[in-house]
C-alpha positions as CSV (number, residue, x, y, z in Angstrom):
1,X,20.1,-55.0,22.5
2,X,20.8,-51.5,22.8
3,X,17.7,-49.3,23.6
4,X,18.0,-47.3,20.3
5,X,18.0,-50.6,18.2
6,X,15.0,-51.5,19.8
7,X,13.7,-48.2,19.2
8,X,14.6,-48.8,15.2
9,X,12.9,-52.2,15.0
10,X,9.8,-50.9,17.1
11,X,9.4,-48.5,14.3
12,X,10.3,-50.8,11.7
13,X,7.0,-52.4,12.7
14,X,4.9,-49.0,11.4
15,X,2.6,-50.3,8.1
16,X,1.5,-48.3,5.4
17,X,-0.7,-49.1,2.3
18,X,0.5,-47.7,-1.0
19,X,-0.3,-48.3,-4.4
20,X,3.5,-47.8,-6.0
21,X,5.1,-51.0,-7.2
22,X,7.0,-52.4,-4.8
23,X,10.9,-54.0,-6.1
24,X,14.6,-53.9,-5.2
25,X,16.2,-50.6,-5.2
26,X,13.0,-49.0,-5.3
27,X,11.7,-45.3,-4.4
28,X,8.2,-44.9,-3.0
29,X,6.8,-41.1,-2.5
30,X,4.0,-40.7,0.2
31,X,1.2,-38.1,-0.4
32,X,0.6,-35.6,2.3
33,X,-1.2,-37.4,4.4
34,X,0.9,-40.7,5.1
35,X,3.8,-38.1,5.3
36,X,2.0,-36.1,8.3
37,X,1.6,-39.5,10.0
38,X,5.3,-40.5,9.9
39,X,6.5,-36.7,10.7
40,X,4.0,-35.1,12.5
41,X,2.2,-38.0,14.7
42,X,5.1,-41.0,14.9
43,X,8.2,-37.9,14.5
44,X,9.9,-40.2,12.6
45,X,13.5,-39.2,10.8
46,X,15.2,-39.6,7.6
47,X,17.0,-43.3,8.4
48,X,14.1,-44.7,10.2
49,X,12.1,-47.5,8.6
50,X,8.4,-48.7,7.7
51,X,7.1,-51.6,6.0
52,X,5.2,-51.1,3.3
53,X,2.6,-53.2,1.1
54,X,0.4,-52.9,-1.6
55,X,-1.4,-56.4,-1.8
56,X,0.4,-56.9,-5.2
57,X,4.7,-57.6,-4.0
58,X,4.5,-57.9,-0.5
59,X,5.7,-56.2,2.3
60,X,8.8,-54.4,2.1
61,X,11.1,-52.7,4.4
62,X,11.8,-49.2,3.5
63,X,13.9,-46.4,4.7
64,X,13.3,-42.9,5.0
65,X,15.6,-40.8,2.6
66,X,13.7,-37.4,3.4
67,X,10.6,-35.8,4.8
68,X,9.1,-32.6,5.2
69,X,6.1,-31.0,5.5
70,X,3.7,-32.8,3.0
71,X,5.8,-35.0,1.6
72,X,8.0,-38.2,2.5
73,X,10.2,-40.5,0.1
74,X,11.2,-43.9,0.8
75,X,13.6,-46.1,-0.3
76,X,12.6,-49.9,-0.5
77,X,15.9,-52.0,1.1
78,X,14.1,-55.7,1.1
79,X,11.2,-58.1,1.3
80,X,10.0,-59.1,4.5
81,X,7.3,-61.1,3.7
82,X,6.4,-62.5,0.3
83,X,2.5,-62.0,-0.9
84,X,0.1,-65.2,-0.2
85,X,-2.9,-66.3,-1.5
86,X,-5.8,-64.7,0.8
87,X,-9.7,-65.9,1.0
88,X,-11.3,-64.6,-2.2
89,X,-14.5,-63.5,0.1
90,X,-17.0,-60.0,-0.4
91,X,-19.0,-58.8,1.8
92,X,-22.1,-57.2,0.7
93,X,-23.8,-55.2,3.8
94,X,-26.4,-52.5,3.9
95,X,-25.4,-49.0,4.7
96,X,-25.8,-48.1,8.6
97,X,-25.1,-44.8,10.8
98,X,-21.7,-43.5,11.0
99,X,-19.7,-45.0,13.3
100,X,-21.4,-48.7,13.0
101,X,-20.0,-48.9,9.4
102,X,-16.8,-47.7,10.3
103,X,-16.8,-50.8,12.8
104,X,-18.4,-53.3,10.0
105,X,-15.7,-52.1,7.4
106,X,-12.6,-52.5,10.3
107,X,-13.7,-55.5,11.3
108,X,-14.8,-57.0,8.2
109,X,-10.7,-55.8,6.8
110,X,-9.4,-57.8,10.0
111,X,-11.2,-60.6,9.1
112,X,-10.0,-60.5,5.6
113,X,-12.3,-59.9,3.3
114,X,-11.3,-59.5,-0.5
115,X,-14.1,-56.4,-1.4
116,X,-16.7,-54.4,0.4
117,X,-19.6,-53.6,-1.3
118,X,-22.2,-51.4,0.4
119,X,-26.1,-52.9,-1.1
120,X,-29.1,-50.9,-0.8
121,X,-32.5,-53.0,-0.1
122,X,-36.4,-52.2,0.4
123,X,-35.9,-51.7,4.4
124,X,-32.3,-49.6,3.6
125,X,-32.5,-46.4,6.2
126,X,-29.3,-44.8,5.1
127,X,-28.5,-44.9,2.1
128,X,-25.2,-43.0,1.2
129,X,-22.2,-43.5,3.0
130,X,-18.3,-41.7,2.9
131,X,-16.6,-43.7,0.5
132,X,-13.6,-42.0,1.1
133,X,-13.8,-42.2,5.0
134,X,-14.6,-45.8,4.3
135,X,-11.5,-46.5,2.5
136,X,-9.0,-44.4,4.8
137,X,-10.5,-47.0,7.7
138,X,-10.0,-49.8,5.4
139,X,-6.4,-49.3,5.0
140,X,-5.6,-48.3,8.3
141,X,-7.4,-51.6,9.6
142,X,-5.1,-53.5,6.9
143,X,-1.7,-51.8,8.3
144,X,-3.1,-52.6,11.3
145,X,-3.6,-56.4,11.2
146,X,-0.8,-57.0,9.3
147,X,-2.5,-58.5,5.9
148,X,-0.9,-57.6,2.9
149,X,-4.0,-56.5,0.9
150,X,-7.0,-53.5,1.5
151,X,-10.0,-54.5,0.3
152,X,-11.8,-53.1,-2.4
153,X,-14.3,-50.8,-1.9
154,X,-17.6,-50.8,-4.6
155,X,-19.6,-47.7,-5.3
156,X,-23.2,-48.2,-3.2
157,X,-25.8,-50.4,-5.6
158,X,-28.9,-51.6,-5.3
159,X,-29.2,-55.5,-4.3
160,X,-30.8,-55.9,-7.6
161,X,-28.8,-54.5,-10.1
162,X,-25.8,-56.9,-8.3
163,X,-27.5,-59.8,-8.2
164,X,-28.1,-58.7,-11.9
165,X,-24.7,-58.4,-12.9
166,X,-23.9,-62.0,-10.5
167,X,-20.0,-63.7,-11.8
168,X,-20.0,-67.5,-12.6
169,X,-18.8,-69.5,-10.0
170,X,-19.4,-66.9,-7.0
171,X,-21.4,-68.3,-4.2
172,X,-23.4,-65.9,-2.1
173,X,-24.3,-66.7,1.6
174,X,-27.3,-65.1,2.3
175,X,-27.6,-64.4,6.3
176,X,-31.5,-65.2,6.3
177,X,-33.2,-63.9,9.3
178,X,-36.1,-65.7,8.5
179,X,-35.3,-68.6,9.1
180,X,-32.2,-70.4,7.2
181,X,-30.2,-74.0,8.0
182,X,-27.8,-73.5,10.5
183,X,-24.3,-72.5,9.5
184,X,-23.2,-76.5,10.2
185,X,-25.3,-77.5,7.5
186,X,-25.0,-74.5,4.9
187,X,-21.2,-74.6,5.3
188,X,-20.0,-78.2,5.5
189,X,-16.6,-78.0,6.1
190,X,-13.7,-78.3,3.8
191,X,-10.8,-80.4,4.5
192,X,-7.2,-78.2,4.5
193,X,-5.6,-77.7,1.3
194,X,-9.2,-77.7,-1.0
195,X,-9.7,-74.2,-2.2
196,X,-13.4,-72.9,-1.6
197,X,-13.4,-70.9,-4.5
198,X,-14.9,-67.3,-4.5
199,X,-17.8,-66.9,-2.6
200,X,-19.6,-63.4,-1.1
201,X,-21.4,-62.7,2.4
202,X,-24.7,-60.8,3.0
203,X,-25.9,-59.0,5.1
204,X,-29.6,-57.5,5.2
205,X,-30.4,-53.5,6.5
206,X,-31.8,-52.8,10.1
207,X,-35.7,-54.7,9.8
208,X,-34.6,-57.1,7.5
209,X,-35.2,-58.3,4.5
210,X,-38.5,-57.7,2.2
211,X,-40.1,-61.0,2.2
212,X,-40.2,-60.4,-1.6
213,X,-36.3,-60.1,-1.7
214,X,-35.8,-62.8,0.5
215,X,-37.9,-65.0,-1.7
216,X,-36.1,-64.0,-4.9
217,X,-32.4,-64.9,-3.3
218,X,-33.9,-68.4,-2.3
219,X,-34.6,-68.8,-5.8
220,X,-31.0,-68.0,-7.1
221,X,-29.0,-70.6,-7.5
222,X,-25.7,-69.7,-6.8
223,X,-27.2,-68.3,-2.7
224,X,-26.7,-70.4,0.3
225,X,-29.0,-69.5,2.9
226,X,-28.0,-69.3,6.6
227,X,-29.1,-68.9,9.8
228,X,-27.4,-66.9,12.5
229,X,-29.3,-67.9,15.3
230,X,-32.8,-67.2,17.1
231,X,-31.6,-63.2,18.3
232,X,-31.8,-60.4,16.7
233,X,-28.3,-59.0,15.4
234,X,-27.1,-55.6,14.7
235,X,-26.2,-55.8,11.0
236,X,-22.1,-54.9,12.0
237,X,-22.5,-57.4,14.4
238,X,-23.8,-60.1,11.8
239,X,-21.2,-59.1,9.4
240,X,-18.7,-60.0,11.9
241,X,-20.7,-63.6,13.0
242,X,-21.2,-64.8,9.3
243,X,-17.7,-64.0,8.1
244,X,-16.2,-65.6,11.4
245,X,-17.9,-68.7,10.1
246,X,-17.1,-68.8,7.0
247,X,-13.4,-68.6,7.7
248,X,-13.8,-71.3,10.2
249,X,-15.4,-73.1,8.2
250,X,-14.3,-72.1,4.2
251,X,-11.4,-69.9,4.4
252,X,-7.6,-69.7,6.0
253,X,-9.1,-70.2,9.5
254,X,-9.5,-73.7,9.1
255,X,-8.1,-76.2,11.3
């Protein structure tokens, strides 16, 4: 292979998330920023390619037909990869510093989840966070990983106005510091090809829960309660232990 081919297909391997419909013969136009990236950071040309994706069609290869300062327009040649089913999971966490939540949303994208919903509680230090930061890591952790979807990202709420406003059928694992069953016996699990259904993971603030909150998601009936062990966690790093085990356990990392 000739050292400008691979040169082609390395950049062919460049992901972006866009929100354009994605079909044969198509023409996609970036917005300023994704057009810096390609010109200014990657010095990509007119002829070179990116895959695109938009959790909807896909990912696409597409070509670039022109770029300039500010601007970039595509054209879509073919799909690469057709869009699949992925884990219907949310993951409701409590804001932290800058920097730790930048790490909980990454991580929390790489491990798949389907929304991120930022939940205020009793014991909640911070309590507003860069939505728009948020996202921008959220999509650049889903080019990264190579799923085919961001996840959405929820205004911050309190935890009761959510639990208020619950939907049927959504189960809520509730990451109970107090003292929960242990994640073999709140997640039996599932043999491969049954569908889990939608369920939700959460995560307390730094201090934990109010016993008064705690008490009141016992008595819910759509929360599982589960233990994450006898140390204390950081609240990214529980994000990233309780959604590890539910997709061993209930999602697409089942063996």
């Amino acid at each position: 292979m000739s050292q400008e081919r691979n040169k082609i297909l390395q950049r062919a391997k460049i992901r972006l998330a866009v929100d354009d419909d994605l079909a044969d013969d198509g023409i996609v136009g970036l917005g300023a920023s994704q057009a810096h990236y390609l010109r200014s950071v990657l010095r990509l040309n007119p002829a070179d390619e990116v895959a695109l994706f938009n959790g909807r069609h896909g990912e696409w290869r597409a070509r670039i037909d022109g770029i300039g300062k500010g601007w970039a327009s595509l054209k879509l040649v073919a799909q690469s990869l057709p869009q699949v089913p992925e884990p219907d999971v949310w993951l409701l966490f409590a804001p932290i510093k800058r920097g730790r939540v930048d790490y909980l949303v990454q991580k929390a994208t790489e491990l798949g989840v389907s929304a991120l919903l930022p939940t205020t509680t009793r014991r909640t230090v911070v309590e507003r966070i860069n939505l728009v930061r948020l996202a921008t890591t959220a999509a650049e952790a889903a080019e990264q990983c190579g799923r085919l979807s961001v996840p959405e990202l929820h205004p911050v709420r309190p935890l009761d106005k959510v639990l208020e406003t619950w939907p049927d059928g959504r189960q809520l694992l509730f990451c109970d510091e107090a003292g929960g069953p242990p994640p073999l016996q709140a997640l039996q699990p599932l043999p491969d090809g049954v569908d889990p259904g939608p369920w939700a993971v959460l995560i307390g603030p730094e201090g934990g829960f109010d016993a008064s909150e705690a008490a009141a998601l016992r008595e819910r009936p759509f929360v599982v309660p589960m233990s994450l062990g006898p140390r204390i966690l950081r609240t990214e790093t529980a994000a990233v232990a309780a959604l590890s085990l539910w997709l061993a356990m209930r999602g697409d990392n089942r063996a």
